[in-house]
N, C-alpha and C positions, 0 to 999 in steps of 0.2 A: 452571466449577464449582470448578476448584482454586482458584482467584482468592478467591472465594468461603471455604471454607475453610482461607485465612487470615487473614480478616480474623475469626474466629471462633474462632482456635489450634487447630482439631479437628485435632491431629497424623494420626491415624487414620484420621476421613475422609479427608483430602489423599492417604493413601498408597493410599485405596480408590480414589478419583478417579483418580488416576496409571495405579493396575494398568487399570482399566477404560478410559481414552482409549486404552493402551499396546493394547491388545486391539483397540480397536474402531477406533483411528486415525481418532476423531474428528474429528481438523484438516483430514482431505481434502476436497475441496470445498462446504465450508464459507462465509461470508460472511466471514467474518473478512480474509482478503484485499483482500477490495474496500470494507474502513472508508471509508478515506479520500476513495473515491470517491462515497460512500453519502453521508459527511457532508459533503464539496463541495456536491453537486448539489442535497441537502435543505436546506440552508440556505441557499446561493444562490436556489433556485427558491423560499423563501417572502419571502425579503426583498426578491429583485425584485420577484413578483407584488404585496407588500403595498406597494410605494412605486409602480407604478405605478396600482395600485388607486386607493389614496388618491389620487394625483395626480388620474387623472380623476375620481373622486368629489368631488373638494376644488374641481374647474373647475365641479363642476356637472352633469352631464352623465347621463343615463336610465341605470338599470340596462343596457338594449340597449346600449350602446353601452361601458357597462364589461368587461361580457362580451365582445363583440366583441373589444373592443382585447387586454383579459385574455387569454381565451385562445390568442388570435394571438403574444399575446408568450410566452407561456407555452411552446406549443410551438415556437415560433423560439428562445429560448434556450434553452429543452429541447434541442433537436439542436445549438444551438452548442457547452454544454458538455458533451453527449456528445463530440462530434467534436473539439474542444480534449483532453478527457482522453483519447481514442481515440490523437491523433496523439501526446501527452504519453508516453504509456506505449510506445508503439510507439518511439519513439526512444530513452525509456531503459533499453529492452528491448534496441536493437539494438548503443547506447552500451553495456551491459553485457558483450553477447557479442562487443564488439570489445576490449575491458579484458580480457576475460577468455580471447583467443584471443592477445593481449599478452606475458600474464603464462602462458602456458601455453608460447609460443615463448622464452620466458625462462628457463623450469624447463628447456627443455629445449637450452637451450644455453650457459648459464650457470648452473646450481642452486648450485652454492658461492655465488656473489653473491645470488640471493635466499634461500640461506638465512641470511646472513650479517645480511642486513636484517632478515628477520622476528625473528633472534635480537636485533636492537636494537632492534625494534618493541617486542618482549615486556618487555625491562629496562627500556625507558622507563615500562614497566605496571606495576613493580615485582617485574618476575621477576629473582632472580638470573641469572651469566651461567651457571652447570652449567644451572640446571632450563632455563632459557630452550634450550641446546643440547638437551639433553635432548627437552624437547616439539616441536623445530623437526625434530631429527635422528629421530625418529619418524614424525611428520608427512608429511618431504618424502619418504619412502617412497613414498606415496599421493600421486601426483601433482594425482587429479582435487580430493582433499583440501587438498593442498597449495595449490594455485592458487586454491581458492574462499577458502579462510582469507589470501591473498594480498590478492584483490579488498575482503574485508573490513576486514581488518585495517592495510593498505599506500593501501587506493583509496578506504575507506569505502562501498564500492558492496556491494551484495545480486549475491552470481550470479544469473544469468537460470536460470527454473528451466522447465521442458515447460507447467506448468501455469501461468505468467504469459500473460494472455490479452487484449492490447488494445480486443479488440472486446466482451469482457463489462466490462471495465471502464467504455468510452464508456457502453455499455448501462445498467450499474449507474447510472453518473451521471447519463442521461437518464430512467429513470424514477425515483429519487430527487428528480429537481427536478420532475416532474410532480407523483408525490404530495405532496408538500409545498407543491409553489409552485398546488395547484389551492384549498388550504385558505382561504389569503384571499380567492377569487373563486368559493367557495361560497355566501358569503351572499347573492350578487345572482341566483343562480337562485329562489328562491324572491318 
């Protein structure tokens, strides 16, 4: 909804919207996470189902047997690209917390040198070099801090967070290409 109220300038609502996620912490398990898996899986599972639909519709062939074929492939690629994005995520889960067990043996035995980087990271951003020391020599206080703004900012990588979850993901992706990929091979039950 913030999203929302700014494409409308409601300066006011925005800062209602804010106070009120800020309260309710809205983001928590939410779908929002698993987009990408959502939009994978739905639009793989309609465009397959609709080209081999067509295919066998286009040979000819009895509703029975579009069916047949339809829903066979439907849930066999269904569980393929669950288990593709299942093992996908599970690796860049584990690739995560390897970067990030890394860059934590690094804070913690070299910290002059990574903070030394992240102060060049920062001026490559356009920070001066004070503020750039400034926000780095704050920062590497907090080391869990420090290391995740490392991963980011030095690795491009997202910390691995408790609630990254490979098996809702595969999940999310297997039935996104169900529902989706059932809509073309609805018309032949009828």
């Amino acid at each position: 909804a913030v999203v929302s109220t700014q494409s409308t300038g409601d300066v006011e609502a925005m800062k209602r919207e804010h106070e009120r996620a800020e309260e309710e912490h809205t983001h928590e398990g939410c779908l929002v996470s698993h987009i990408q898996s959502l939009v994978f899986g739905g639009v793989d599972g309609i465009i397959t189902s609709f080209a081999v639909v067509a295919a066998i519709a286009g040979a000819g062939y009895s509703s029975f047997y579009i069916l047949a074929i339809g829903l066979a492939n439907l849930v066999a690629d269904g569980l393929s690209m669950g288990l593709g994005d299942y093992l996908s995520s599970d690796s860049e889960i584990k690739f995560a917390k390897l970067e990030l067990s890394r860059e934590e043996w690094e804070y913690d035995n070299y910290r002059a040198g990574e903070e030394r980087e992240m102060v060049e990271i920062f001026k490559g951003r356009g920070m001066s070099q004070e503020d750039a020391e400034l926000v780095i020599g704050l920062t590497a206080k907090y080391k869990d801090v420090f290391c995740n703004e490392m991963m980011v900012h030095e690795l491009g990588l997202q910390p691995p967070s408790d609630e990254d979850s490979p098996v809702k993901n595969g999940l999310m992706t297997f039935l996104a290409f169900i529902v989706c990929g059932i809509v073309p091979i609805t018309v032949y039950f009828f």
